[in-house]
C-alpha positions as CSV (number, residue, x, y, z in Angstrom):
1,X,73.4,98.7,24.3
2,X,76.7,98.0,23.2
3,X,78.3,94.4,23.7
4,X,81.5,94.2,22.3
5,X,84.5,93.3,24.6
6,X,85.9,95.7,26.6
7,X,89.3,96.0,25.4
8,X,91.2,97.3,28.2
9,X,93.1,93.5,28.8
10,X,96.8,95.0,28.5
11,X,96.9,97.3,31.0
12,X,96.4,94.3,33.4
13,X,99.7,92.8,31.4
14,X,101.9,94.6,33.7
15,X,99.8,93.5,37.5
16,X,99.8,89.6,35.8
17,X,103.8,90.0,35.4
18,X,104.8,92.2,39.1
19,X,102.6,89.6,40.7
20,X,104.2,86.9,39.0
21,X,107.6,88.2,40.1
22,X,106.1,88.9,43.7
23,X,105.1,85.6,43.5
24,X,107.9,83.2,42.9
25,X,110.3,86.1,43.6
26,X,109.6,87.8,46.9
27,X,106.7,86.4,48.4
28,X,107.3,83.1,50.9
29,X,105.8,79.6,49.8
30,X,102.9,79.6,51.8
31,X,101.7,82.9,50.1
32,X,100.9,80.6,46.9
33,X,98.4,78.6,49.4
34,X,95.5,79.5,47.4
35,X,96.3,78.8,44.1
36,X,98.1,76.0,44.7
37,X,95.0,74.7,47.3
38,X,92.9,74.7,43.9
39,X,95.1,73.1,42.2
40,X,96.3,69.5,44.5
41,X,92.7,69.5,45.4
42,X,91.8,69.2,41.7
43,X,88.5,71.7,41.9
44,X,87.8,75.1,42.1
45,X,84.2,76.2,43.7
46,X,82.5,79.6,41.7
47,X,79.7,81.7,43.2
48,X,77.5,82.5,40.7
49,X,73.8,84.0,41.0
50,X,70.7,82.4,38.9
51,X,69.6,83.8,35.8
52,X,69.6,83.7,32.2
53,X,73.0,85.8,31.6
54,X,75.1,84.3,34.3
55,X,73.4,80.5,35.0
56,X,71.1,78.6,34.8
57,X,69.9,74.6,34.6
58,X,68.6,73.2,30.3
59,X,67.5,70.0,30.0
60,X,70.8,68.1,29.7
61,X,73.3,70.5,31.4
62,X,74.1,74.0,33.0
63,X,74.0,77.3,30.4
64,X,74.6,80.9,30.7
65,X,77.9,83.5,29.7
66,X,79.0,82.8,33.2
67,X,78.9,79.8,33.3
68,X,80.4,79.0,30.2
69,X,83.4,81.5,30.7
70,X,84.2,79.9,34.1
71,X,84.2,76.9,32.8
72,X,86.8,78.0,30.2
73,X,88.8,79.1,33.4
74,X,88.7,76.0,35.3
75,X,89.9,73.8,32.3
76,X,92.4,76.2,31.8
77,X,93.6,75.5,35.4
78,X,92.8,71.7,34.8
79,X,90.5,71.4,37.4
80,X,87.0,70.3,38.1
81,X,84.4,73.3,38.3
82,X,82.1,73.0,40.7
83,X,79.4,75.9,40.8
84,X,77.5,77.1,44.0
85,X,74.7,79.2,43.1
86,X,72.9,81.5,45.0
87,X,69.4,83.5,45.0
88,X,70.8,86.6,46.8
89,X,73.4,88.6,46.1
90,X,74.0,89.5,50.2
91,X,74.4,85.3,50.5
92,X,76.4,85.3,47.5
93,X,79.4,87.8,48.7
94,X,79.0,85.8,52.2
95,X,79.9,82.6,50.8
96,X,82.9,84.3,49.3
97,X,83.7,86.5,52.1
98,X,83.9,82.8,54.6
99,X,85.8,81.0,52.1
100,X,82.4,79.0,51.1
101,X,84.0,79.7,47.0
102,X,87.2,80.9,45.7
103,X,86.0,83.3,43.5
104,X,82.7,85.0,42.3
105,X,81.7,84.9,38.5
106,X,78.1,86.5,38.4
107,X,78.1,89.5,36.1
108,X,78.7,92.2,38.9
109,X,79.3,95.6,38.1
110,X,82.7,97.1,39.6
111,X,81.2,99.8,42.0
112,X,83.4,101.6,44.6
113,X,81.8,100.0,47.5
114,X,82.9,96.8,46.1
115,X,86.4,97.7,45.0
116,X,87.1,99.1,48.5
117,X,86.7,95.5,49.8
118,X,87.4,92.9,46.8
119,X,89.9,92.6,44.0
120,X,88.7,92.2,40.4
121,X,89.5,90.4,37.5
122,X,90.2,92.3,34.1
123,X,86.8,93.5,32.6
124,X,84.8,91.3,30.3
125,X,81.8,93.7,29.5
126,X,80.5,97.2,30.2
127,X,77.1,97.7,31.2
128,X,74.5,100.5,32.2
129,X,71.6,100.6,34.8
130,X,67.9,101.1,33.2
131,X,65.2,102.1,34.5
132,X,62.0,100.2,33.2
133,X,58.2,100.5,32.9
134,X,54.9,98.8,31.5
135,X,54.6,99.8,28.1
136,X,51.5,102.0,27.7
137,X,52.2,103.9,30.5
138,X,53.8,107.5,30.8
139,X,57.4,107.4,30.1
140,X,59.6,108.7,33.1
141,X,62.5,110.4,31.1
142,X,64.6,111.7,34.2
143,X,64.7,110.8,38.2
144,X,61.8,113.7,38.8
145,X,59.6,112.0,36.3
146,X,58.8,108.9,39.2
147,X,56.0,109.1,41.0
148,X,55.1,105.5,41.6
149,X,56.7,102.8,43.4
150,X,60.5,101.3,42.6
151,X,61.3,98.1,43.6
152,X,65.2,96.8,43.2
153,X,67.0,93.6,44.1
154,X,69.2,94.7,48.0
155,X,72.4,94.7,48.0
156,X,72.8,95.0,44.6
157,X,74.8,98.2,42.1
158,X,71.3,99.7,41.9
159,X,71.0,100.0,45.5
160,X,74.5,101.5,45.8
161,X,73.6,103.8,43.0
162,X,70.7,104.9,44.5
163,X,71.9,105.9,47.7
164,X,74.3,107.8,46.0
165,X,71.6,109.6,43.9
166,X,69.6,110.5,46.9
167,X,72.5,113.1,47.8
168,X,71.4,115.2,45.0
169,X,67.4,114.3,44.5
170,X,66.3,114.1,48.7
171,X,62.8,113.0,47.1
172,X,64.1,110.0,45.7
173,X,62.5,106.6,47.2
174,X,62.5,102.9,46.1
175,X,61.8,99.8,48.5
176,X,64.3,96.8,48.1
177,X,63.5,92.9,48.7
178,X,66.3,89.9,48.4
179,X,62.3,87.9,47.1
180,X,62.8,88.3,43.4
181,X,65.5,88.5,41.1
182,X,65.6,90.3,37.6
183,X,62.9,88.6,35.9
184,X,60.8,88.2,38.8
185,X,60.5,92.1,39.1
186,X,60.2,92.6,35.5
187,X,57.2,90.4,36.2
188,X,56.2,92.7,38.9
189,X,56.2,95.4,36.7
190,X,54.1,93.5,33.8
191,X,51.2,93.0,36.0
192,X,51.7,96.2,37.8
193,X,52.3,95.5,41.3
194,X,55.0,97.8,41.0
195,X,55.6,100.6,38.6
196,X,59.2,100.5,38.2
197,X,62.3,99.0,38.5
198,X,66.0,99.3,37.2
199,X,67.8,96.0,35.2
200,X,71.2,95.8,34.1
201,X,71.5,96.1,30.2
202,X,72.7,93.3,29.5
203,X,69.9,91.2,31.4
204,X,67.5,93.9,30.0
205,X,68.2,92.8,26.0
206,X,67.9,89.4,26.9
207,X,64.6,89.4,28.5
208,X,63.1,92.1,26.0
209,X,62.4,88.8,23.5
210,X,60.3,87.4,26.1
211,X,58.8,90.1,27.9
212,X,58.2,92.8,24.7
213,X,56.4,95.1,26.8
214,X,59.1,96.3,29.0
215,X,59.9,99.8,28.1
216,X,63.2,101.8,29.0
217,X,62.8,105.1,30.7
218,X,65.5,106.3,31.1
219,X,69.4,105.2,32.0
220,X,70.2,105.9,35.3
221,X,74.1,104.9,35.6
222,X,76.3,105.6,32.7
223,X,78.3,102.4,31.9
224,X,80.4,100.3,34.1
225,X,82.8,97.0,33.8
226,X,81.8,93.8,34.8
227,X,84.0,91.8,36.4
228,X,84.9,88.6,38.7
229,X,85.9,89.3,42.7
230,X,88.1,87.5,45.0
231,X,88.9,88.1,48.3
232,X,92.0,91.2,49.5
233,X,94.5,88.8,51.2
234,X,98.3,88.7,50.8
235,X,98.2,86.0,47.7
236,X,98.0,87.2,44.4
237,X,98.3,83.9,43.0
238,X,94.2,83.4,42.1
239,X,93.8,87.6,41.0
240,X,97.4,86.5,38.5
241,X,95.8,83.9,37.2
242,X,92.9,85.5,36.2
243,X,94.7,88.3,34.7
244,X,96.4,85.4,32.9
245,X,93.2,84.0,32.0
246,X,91.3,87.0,30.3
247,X,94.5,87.9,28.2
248,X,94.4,84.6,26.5
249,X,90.0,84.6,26.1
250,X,90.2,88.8,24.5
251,X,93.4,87.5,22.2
252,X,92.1,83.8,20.8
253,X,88.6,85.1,20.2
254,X,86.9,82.8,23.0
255,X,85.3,85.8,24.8
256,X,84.3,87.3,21.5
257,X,82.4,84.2,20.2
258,X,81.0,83.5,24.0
259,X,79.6,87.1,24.0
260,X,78.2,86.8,20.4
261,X,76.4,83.8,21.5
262,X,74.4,84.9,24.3
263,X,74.5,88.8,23.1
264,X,75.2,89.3,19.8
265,X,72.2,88.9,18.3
266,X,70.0,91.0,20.9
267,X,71.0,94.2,20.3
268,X,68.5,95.5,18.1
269,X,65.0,95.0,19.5
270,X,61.7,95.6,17.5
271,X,59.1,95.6,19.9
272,X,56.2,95.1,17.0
273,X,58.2,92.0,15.7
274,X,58.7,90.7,19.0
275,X,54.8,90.7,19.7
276,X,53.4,89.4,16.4
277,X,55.8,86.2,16.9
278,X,54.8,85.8,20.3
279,X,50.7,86.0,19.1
280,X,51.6,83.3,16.0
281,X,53.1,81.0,18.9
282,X,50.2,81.0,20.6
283,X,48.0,80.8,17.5
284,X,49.0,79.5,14.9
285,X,52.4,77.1,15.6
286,X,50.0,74.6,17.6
287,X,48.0,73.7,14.2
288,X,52.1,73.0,12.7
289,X,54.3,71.2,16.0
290,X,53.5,68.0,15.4
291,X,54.9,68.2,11.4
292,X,58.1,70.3,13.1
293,X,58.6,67.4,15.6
294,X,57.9,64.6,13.3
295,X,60.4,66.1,11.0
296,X,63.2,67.4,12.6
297,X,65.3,64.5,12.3
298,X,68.8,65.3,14.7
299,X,67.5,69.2,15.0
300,X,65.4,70.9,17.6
301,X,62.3,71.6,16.4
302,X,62.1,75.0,17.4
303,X,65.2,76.3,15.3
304,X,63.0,74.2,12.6
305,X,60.1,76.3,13.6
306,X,62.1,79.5,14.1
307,X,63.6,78.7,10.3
308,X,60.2,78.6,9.1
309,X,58.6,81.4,10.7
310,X,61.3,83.8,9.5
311,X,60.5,82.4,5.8
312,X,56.7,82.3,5.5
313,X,55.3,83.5,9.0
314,X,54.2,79.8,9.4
315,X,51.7,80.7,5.9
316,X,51.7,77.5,3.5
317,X,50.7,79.9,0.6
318,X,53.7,82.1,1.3
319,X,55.1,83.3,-1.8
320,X,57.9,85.8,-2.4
321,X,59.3,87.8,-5.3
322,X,61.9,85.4,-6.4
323,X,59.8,82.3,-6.7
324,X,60.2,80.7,-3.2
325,X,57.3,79.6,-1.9
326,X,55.6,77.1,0.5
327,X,56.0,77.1,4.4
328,X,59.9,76.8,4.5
329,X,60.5,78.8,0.6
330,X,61.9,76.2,-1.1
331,X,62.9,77.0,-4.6
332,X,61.4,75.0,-7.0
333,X,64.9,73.2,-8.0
334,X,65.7,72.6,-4.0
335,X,62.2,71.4,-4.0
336,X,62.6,68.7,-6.7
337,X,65.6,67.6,-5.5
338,X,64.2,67.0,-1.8
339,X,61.3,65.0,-3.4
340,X,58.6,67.3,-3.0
341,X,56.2,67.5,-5.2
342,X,53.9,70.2,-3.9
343,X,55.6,73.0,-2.1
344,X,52.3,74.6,-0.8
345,X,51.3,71.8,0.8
346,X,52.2,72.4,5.2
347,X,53.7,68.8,5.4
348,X,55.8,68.2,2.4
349,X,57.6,72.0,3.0
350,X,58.5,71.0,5.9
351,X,60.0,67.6,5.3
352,X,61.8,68.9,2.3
353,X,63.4,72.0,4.3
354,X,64.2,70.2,7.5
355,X,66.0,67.9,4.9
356,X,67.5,70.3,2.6
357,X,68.7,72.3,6.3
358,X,69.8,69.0,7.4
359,X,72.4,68.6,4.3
360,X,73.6,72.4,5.1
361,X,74.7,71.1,8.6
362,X,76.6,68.2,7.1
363,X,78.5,70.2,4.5
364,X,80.1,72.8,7.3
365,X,83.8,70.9,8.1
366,X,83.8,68.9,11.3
367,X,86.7,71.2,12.8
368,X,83.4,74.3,12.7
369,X,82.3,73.9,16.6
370,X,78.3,74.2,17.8
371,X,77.0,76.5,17.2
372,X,78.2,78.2,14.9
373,X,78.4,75.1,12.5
374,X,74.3,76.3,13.0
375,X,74.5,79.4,12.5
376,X,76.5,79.0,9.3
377,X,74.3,76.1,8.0
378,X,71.5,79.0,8.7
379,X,73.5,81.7,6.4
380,X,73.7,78.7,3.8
381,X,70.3,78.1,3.7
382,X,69.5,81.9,2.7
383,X,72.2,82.9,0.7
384,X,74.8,79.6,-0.8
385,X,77.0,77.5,0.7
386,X,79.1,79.3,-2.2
387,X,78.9,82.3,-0.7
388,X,79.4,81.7,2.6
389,X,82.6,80.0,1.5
390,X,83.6,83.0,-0.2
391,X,83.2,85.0,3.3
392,X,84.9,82.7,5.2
393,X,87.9,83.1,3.0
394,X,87.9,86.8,3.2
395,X,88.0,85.9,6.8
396,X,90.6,84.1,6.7
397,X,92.6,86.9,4.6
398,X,92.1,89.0,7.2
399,X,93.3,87.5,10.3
400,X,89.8,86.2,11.3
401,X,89.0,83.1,11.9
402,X,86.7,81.6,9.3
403,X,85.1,78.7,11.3
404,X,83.5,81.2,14.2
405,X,80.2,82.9,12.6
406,X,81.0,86.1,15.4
407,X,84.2,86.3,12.7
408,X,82.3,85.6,9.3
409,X,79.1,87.8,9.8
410,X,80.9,90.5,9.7
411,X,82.7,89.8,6.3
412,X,79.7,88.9,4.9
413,X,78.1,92.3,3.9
414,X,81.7,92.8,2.0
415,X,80.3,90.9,-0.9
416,X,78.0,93.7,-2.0
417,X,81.3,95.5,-2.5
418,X,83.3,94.7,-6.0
419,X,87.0,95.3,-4.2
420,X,85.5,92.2,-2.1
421,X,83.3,90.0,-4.1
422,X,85.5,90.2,-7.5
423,X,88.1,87.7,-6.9
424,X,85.9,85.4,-5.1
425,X,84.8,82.0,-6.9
426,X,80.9,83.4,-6.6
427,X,80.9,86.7,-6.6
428,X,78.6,89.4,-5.5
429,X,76.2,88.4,-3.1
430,X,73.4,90.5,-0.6
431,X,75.4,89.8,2.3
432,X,74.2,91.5,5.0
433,X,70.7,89.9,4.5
434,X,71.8,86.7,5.1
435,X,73.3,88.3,8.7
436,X,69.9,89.5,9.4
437,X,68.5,86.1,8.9
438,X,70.4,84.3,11.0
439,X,70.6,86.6,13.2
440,X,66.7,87.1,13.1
441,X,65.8,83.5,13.5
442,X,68.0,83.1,16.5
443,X,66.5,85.6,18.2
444,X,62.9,83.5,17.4
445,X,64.7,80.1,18.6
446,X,65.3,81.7,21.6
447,X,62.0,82.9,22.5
448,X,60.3,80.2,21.6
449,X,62.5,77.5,23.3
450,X,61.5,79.6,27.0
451,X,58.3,79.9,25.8
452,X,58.4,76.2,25.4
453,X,60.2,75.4,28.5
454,X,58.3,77.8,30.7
455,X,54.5,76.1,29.2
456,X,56.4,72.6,30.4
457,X,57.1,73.9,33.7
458,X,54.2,75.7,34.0
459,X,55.4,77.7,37.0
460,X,53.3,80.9,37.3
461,X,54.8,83.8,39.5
462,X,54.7,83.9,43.0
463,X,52.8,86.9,44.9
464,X,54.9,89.7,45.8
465,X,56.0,89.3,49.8
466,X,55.6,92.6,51.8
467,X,57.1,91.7,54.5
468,X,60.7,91.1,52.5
469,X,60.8,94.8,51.3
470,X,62.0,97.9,52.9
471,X,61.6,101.2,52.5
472,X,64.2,103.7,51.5
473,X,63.1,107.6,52.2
């Protein structure tokens, strides 16, 4: 799965400037009605659907790509964003078709179907269709290989895809419900209600660190963009300003850092990983939370508890090659200076390395945004401030920018090489293992912050509903 930026921005350059000029040049006043509605009215309203890459509700405030992209928009227009949210992708294109929203921002893939009746926005993303299934049971490599049951959300790019496949494979069937969204069918899946079902890759990588057993069978559309729709009407004003919009996000590096954060460290999944953190959750974290809450000062105890997991696998005894040891490997100096006097001991690990991580976080400068300021604090931790410092310079050489880690993580493998690391202040460093521990422990904050939310909520799934799903032969 690839999730870097599409970078196909400047061949919009040219629509943004004719409809510009069409705009103020040819078109009468009233055609800038939309636009300019937004605008005196001071909000604009965005359909989005539910769900971890587009939006959804944390404890103190709205998350998700989406959500935080559109939100970049509406500033940028200097207006209030005010987000309708929908279940069903059907309800969501009606709200936009009857002027319920003004635009829709919900990770849709540009199909032809859709094209023929909405405009859309500059690409953000590519992604492909997958086709899932319980691990441990015979992988389906091509569209003959199905003999069970497919279930897929209606009216969404699988549906149309589908259809379209059917031309060429008459034996094709699937059943489709507007019940259950991504998740939910992965769930179906899981407990084998149903034996397949297709996901978007995107949504796919992001669920695999919850749901580990979800295997890919095959891909069964090749890559397409993602984009935002608007209604076809004689104003270009909205569609110009978008174009506007995703110019200035690809150029200054917002899209890049927004992607990084909910994608970029998801790419590579290790299904064996995956599970073993999920069983030390359950089994052995409860025996350590309370020392990971009492402790945790200013910082969520789970990136505590990720921090410590990726050092010692939550062992006290933990030792490694180099002389770290203890629950959160502190070296003996680090230790000393923390005030711990025995680093095997559960308790005084932890106090001294959610202090020690603590001090990282202060050091980054204030202008170094959340969370990245985390992320680098992370790289810190493993491999210097010194070092890190070093990276963000040869970021800085290089056009980067040295305060965004999605910038700096990739300079940092350069220090293993001597053209790089020689005229820094600290020289040669193992670079690319500090990546792979932040990147590493963000993927085990993640996981264990919805395993944490979900045992909260304590919502279990609901029984699949027979009479929402129909049958496609």
């Amino acid at each position: 799965m690839n999730f870097k930026i599409v970078k196909k921005i400047s061949k919009f350059v040219s629509v943004f400037f004719l409809s510009t000029f069409l705009l103020f040049g040819c078109q009468p006043t009233e055609n800038n009605a939309s636009l300019q509605r937004i605008i005196e009215r001071g909000y604009i309203k965005v359909g989005t659907i539910y769900g971890l890459t587009s939006y959804y509700l944390e404890a103190e405030d709205a998350a998700g790509f989406e959500y935080e992209l559109v939100k970049n928009y509406a500033d940028s227009l200097g207006v209030e964003l005010k987000v309708v949210p929908s279940y069903s992708l059907e309800e969501l294109f009606d709200k936009l078709d009857s002027g319920q929203v003004d635009i829709l921002a919900a990770g849709l893939a540009v199909t032809e179907k859709r094209r023929q009746k909405y405009n859309f926005s500059p690409s953000y993303d590519d992604i492909s269709q997958k086709l899932v299934f319980k691990q441990g049971g015979i992988r389906p490599r091509d569209i003959e290989d199905l003999t069970g049951n497919l279930l897929i959300m209606a009216h969404s790019s699988h549906e149309e895809n589908l259809i379209q496949l059917k031309n060429s494979h008459r034996d094709l069937t699937w059943q489709i419900s507007d019940e259950f969204d991504s998740e939910e069918l992965l769930l179906k899946v899981l407990s084998e209600e149903i034996d397949y079902t297709i996901i978007d890759s995107n949504t796919l990588a992001v669920n695999r660190r919850y749901y580990p057993e979800i295997s890919i069978g095959f891909t069964i559309k090749k890559p397409q963009p993602l984009a935002w729709a608007v209604r076809k009407n004689n104003d270009q004003s909205i569609y110009a300003s978008l174009v506007e919009f995703f110019g200035k996000v690809h150029h200054d590096g917002t899209l890049l850092a927004l992607n990084d954060k909910y994608y970029g460290h998801v790419e590579e999944f290790n299904y064996v990983d995956t599970r073993m953190f999920i069983k030390a959750v359950e089994g052995k974290l409860p025996q350590y939370q309370p020392l990971f809450l009492k402790y945790s000062q200013e910082i969520d105890w789970r990136l505590l508890a990720a921090i410590s997991y990726q050092e010692s696998h939550w062992e006290p005894h933990a030792r490694s090659y180099t002389g770290v040891r203890g629950m959160m490997m502190l070296t003996l100096p680090t230790a000393k200076q923390m005030g711990i006097k025995s680093r095997l001991d559960a308790e005084q690990s932890i106090r001294g390395g959610a202090k020690y991580f603590k001090q990282m976080i202060d050091r980054m400068p204030d202008r170094v945004p959340f969370p990245d300021r985390l992320w680098f604090a992370l790289a810190s931790y493993n491999i210097g401030l010194g070092h890190l410092n070093d990276a963000r310079k040869i970021t800085e050489k290089q056009g980067g920018d040295p305060d965004r880690w999605v910038e700096v993580k990739d300079r940092l493998p350069l220090l293993k090489q001597k053209k790089y690391y020689k005229p820094t202040r600290y020289g040669y460093a193992r670079g690319d293992e500090a990546v792979n521990y932040v990147e590493n422990i963000r993927r085990y904050y993640d996981t264990l912050t919805w395993m944490d939310n979900k045992s909260r909520e304590n919502v279990l799934p609901q029984p699949l509903e027979t009479e929402a799903i129909a049958i496609i032969e």
